[in-house]
Backbone as XML, in Angstrom:
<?xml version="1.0"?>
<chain id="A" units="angstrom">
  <residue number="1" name="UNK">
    <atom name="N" x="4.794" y="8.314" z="1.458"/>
    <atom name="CA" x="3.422" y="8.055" z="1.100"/>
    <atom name="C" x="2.665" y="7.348" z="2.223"/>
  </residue>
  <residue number="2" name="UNK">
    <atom name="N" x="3.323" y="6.483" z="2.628"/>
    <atom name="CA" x="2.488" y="5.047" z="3.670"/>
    <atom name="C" x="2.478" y="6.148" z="5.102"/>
  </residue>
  <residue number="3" name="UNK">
    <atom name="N" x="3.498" y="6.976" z="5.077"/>
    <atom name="CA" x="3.157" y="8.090" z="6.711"/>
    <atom name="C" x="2.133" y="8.454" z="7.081"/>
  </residue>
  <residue number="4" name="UNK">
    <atom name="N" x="1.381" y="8.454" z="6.212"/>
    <atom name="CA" x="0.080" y="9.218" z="5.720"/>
    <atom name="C" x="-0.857" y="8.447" z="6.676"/>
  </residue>
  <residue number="5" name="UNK">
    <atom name="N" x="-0.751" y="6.760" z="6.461"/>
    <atom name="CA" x="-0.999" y="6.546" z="7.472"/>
    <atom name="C" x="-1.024" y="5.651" z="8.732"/>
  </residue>
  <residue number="6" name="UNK">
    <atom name="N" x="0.269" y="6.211" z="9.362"/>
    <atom name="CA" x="1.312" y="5.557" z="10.453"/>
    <atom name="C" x="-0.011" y="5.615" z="11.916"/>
  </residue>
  <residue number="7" name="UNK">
    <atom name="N" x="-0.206" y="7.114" z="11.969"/>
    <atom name="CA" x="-0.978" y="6.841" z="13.035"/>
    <atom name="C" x="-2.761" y="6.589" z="13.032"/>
  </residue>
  <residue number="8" name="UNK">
    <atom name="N" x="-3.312" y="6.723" z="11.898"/>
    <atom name="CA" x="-4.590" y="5.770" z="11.638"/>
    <atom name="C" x="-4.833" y="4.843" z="12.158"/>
  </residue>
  <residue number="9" name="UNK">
    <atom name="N" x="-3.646" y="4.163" z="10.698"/>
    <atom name="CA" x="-3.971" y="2.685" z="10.585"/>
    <atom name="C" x="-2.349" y="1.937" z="10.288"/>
  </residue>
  <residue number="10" name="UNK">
    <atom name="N" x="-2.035" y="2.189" z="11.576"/>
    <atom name="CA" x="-0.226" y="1.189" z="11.022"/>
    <atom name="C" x="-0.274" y="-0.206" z="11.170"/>
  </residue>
  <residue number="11" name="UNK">
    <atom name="N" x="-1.256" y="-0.976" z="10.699"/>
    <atom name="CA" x="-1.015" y="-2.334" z="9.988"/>
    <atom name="C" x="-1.228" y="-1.930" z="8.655"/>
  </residue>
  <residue number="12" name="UNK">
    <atom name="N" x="-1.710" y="-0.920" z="8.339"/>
    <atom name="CA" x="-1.504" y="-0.584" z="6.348"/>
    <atom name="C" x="-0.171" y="0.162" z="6.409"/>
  </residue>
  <residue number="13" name="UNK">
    <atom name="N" x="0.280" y="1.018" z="7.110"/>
    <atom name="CA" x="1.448" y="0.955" z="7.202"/>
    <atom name="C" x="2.540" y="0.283" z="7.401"/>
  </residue>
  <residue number="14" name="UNK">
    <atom name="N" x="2.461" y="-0.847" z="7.815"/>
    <atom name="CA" x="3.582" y="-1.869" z="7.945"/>
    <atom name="C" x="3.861" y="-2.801" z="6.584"/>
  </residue>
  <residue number="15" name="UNK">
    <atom name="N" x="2.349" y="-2.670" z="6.008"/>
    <atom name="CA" x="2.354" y="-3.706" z="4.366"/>
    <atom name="C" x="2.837" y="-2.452" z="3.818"/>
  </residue>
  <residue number="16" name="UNK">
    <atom name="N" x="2.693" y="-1.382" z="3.534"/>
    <atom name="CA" x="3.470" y="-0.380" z="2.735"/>
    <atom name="C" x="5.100" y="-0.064" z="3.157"/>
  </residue>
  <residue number="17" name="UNK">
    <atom name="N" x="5.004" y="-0.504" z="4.146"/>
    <atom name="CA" x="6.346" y="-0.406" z="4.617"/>
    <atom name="C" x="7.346" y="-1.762" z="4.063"/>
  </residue>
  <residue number="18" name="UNK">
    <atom name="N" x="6.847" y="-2.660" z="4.251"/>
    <atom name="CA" x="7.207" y="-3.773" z="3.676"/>
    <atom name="C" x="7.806" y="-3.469" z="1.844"/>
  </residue>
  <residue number="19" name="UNK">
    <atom name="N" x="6.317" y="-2.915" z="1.402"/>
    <atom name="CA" x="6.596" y="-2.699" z="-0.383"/>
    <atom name="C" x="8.121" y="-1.885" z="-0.673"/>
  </residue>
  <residue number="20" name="UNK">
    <atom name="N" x="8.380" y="-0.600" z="0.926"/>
    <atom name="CA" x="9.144" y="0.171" z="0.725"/>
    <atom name="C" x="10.718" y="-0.776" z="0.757"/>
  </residue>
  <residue number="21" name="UNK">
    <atom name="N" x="10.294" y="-1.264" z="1.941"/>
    <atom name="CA" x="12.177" y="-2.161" z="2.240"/>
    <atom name="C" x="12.306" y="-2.782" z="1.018"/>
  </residue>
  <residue number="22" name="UNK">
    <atom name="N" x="11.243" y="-3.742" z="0.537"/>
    <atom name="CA" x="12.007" y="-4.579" z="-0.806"/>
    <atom name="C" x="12.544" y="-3.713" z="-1.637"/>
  </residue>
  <residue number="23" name="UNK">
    <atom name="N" x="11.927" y="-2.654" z="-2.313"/>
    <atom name="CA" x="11.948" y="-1.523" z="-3.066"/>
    <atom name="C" x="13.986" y="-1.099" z="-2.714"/>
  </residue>
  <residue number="24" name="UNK">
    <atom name="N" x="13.924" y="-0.946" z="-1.385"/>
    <atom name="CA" x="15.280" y="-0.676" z="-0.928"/>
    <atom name="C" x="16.229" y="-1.710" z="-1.589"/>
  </residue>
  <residue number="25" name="UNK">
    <atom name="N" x="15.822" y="-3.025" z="-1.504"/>
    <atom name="CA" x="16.461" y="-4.066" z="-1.626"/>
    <atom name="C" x="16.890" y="-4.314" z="-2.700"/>
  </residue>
  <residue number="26" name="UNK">
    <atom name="N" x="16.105" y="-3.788" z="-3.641"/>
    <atom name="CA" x="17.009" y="-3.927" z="-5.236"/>
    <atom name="C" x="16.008" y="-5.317" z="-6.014"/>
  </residue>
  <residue number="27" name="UNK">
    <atom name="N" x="16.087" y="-6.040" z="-5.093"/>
    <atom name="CA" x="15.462" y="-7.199" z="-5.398"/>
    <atom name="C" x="13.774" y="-7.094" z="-6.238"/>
  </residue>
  <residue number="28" name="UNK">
    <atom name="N" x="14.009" y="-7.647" z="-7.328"/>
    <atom name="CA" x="12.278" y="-7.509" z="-8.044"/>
    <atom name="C" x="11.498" y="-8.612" z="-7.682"/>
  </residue>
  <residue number="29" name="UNK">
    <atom name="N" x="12.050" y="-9.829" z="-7.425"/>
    <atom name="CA" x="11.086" y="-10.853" z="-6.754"/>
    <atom name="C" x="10.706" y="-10.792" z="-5.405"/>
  </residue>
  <residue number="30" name="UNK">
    <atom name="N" x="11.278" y="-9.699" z="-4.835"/>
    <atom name="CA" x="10.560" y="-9.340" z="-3.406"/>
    <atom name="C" x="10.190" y="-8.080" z="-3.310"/>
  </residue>
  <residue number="31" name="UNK">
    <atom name="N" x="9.943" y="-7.259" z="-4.732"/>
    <atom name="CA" x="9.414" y="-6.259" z="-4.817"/>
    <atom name="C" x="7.504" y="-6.355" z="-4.929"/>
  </residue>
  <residue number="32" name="UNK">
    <atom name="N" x="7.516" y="-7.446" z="-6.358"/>
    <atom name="CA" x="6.685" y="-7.983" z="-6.761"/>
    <atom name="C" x="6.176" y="-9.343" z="-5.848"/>
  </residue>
  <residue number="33" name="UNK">
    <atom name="N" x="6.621" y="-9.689" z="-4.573"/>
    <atom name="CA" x="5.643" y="-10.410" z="-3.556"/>
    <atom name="C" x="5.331" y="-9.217" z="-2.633"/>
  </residue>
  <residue number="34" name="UNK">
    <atom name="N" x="5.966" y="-8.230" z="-2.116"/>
    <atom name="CA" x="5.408" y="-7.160" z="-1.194"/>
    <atom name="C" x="4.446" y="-6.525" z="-1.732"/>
  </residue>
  <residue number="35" name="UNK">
    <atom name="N" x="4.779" y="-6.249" z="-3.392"/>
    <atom name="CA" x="3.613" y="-5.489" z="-3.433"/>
    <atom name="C" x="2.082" y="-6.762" z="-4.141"/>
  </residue>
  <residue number="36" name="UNK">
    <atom name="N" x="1.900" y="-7.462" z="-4.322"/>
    <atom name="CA" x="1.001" y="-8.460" z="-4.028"/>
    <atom name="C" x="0.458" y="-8.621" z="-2.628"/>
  </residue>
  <residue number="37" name="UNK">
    <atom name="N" x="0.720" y="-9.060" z="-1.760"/>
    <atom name="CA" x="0.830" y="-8.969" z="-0.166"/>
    <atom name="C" x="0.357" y="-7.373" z="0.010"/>
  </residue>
  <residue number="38" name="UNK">
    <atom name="N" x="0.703" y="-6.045" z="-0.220"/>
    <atom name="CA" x="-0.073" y="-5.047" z="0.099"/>
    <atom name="C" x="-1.375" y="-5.294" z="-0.689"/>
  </residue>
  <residue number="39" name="UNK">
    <atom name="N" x="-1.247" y="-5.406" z="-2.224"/>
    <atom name="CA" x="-2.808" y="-5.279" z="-2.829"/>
    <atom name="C" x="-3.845" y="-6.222" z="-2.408"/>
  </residue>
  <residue number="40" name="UNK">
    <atom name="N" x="-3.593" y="-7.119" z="-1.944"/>
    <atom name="CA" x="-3.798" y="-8.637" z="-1.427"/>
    <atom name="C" x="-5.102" y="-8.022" z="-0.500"/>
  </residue>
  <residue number="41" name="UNK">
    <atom name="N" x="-3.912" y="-6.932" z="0.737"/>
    <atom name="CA" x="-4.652" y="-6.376" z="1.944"/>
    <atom name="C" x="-5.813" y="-5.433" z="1.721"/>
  </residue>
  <residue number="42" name="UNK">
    <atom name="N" x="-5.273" y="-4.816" z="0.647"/>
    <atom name="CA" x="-5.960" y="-3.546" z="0.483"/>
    <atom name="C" x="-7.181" y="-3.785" z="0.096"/>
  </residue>
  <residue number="43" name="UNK">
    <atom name="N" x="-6.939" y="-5.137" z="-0.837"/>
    <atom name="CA" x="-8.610" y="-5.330" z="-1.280"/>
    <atom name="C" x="-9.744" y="-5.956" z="-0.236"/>
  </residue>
  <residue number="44" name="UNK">
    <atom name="N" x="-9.212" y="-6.571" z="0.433"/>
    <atom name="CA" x="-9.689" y="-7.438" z="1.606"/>
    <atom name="C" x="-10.595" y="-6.601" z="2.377"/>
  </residue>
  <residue number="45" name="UNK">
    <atom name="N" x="-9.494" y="-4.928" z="2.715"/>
    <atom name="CA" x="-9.633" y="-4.186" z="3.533"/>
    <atom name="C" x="-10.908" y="-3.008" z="2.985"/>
  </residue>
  <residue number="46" name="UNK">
    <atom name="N" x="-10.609" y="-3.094" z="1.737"/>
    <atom name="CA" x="-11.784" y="-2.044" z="0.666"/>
    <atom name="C" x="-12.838" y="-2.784" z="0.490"/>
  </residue>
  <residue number="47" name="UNK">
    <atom name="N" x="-13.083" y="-3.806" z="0.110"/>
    <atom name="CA" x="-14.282" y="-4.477" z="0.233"/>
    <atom name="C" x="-14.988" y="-5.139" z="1.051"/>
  </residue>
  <residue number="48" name="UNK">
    <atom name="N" x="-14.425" y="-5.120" z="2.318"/>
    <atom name="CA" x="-15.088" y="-5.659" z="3.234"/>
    <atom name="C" x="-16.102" y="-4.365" z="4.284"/>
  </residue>
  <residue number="49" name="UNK">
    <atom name="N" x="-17.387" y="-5.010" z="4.748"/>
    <atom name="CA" x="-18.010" y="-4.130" z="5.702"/>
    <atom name="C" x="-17.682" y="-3.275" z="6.693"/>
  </residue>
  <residue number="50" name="UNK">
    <atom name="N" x="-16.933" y="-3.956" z="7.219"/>
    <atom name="CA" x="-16.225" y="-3.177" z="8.950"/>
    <atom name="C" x="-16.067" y="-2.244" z="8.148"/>
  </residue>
  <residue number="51" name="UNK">
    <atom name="N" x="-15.126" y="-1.961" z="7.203"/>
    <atom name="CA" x="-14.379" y="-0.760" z="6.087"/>
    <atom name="C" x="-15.226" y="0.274" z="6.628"/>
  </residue>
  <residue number="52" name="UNK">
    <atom name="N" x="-16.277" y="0.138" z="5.945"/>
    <atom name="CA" x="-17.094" y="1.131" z="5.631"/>
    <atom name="C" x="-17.676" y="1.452" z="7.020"/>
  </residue>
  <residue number="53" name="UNK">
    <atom name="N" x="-17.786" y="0.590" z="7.904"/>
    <atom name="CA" x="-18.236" y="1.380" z="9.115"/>
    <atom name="C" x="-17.241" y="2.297" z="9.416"/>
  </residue>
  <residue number="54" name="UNK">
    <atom name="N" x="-16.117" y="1.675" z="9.508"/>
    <atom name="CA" x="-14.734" y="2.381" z="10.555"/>
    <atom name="C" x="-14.709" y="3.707" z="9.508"/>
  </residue>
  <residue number="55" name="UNK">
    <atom name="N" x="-14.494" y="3.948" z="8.086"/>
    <atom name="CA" x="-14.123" y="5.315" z="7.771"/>
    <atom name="C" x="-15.405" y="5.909" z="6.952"/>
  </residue>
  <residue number="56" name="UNK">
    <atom name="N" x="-16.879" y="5.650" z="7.948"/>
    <atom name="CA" x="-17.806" y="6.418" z="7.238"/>
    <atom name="C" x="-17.969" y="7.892" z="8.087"/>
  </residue>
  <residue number="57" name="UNK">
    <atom name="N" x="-17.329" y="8.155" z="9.239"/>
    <atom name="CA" x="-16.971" y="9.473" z="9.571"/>
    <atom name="C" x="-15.437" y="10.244" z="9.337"/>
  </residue>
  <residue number="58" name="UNK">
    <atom name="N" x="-14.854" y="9.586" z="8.757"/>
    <atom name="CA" x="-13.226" y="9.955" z="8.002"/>
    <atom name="C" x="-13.299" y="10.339" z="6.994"/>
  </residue>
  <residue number="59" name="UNK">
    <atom name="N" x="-13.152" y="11.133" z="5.941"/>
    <atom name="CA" x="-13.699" y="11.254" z="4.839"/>
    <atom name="C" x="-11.980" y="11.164" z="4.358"/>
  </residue>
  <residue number="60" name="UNK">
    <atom name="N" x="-11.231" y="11.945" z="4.829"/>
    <atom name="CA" x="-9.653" y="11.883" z="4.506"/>
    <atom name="C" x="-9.086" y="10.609" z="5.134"/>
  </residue>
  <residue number="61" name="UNK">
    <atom name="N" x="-9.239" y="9.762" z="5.430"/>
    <atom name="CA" x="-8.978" y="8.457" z="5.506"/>
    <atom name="C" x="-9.656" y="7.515" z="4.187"/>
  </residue>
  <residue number="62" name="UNK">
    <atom name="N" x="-10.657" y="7.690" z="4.328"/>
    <atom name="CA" x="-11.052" y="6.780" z="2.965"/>
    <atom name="C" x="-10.357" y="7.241" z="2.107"/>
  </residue>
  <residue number="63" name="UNK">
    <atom name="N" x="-10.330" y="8.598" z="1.624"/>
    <atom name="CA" x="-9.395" y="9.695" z="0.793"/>
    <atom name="C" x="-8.249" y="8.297" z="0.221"/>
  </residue>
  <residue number="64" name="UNK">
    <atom name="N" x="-7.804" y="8.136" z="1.458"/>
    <atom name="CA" x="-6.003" y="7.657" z="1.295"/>
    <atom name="C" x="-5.941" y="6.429" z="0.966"/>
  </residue>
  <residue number="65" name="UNK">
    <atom name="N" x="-7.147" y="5.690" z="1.801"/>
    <atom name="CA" x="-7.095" y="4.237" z="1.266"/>
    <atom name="C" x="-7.503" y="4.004" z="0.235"/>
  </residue>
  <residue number="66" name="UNK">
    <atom name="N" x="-8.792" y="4.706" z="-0.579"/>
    <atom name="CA" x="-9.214" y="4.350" z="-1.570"/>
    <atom name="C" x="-7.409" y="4.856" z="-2.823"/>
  </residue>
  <residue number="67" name="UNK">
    <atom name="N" x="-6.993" y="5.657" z="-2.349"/>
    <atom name="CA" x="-6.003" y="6.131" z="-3.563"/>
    <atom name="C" x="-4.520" y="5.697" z="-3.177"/>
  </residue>
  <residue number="68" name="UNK">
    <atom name="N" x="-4.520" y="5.000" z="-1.814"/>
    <atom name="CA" x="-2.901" y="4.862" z="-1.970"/>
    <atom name="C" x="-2.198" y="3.395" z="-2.823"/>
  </residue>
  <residue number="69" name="UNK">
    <atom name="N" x="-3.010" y="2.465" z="-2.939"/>
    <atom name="CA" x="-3.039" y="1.458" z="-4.588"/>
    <atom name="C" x="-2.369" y="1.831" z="-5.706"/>
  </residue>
  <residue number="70" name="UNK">
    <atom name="N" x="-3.322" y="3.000" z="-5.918"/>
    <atom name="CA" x="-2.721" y="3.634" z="-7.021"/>
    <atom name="C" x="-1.267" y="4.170" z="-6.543"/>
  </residue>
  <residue number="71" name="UNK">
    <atom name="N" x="-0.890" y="5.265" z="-5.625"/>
    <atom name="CA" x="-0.060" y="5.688" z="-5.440"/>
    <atom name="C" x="1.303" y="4.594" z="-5.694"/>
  </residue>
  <residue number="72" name="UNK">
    <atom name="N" x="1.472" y="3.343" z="-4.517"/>
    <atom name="CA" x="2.310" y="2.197" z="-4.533"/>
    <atom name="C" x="2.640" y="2.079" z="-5.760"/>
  </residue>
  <residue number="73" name="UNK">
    <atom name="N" x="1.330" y="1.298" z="-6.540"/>
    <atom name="CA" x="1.178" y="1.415" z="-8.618"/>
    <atom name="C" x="2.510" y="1.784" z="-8.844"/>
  </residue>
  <residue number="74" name="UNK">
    <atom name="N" x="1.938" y="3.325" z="-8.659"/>
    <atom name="CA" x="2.880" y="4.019" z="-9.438"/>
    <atom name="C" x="4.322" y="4.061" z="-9.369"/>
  </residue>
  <residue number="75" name="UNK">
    <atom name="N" x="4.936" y="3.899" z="-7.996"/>
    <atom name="CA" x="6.321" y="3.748" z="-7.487"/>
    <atom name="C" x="6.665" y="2.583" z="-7.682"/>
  </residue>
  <residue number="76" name="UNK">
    <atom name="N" x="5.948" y="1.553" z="-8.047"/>
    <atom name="CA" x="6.257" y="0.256" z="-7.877"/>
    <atom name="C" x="6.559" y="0.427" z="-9.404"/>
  </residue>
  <residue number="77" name="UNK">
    <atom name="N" x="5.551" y="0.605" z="-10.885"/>
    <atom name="CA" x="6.416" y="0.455" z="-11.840"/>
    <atom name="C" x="7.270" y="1.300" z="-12.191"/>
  </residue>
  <residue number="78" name="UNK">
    <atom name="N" x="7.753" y="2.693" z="-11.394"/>
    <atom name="CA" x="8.813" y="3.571" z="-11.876"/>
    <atom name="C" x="9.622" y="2.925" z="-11.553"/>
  </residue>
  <residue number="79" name="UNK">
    <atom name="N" x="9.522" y="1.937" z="-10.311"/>
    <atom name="CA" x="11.320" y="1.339" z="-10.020"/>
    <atom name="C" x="11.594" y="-0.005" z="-10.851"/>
  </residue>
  <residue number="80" name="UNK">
    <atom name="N" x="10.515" y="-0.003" z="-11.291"/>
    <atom name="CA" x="10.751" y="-1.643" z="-12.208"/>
    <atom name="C" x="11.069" y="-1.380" z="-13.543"/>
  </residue>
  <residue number="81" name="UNK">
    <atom name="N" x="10.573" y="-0.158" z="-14.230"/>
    <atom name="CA" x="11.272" y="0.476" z="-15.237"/>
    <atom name="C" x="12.961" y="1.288" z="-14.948"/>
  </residue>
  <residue number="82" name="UNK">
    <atom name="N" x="13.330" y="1.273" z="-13.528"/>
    <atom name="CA" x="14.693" y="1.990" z="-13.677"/>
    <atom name="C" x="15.936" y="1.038" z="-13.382"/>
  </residue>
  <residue number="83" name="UNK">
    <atom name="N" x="15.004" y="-0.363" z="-12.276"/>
    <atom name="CA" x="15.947" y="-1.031" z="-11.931"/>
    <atom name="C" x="16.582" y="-2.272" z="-13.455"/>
  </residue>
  <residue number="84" name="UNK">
    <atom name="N" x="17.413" y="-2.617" z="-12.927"/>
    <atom name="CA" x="17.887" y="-3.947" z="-13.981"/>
    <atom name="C" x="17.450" y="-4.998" z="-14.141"/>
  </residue>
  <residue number="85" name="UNK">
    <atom name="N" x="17.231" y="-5.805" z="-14.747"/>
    <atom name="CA" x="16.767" y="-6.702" z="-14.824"/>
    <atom name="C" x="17.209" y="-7.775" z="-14.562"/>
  </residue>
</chain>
């Protein structure tokens, strides 16, 4: 998912990358600080001005940022529903 975008923008790739290793790790209290720490960014990064300058000629970049939240979301509670508790 986060490949998407390695060569964009790989400081959003490195916080998604982050969500991914804990995810590896098994661990839910460092699942649930990585992925805090990504949403943390993302909002910072979505609501702030520069934003909108930097991807008002990208249209498939905003594409990804506005939806990859959701995407994480979603992987983040499938593994919290499969892992143990």
């Amino acid at each position: 998912m986060v490949s998407l975008v390695r060569e964009d923008a790989p400081w959003l790739y490195e916080i998604g990358m982050n969500v991914y290793r804990a995810m590896l790790s098994g661990e839910r209290p460092a699942v649930e600080a990585a992925h805090k720490q990504f949403l943390s960014t993302m909002e910072i990064m979505i609501s702030g001005p520069w934003m909108r300058e930097l991807m008002r000629d990208d249209e498939e970049m905003y594409i990804l940022t506005r939806y990859l939240p959701e995407l994480i979301e979603r992987a983040i509670v499938e593994f919290m529903a499969s892992s143990p508790i």
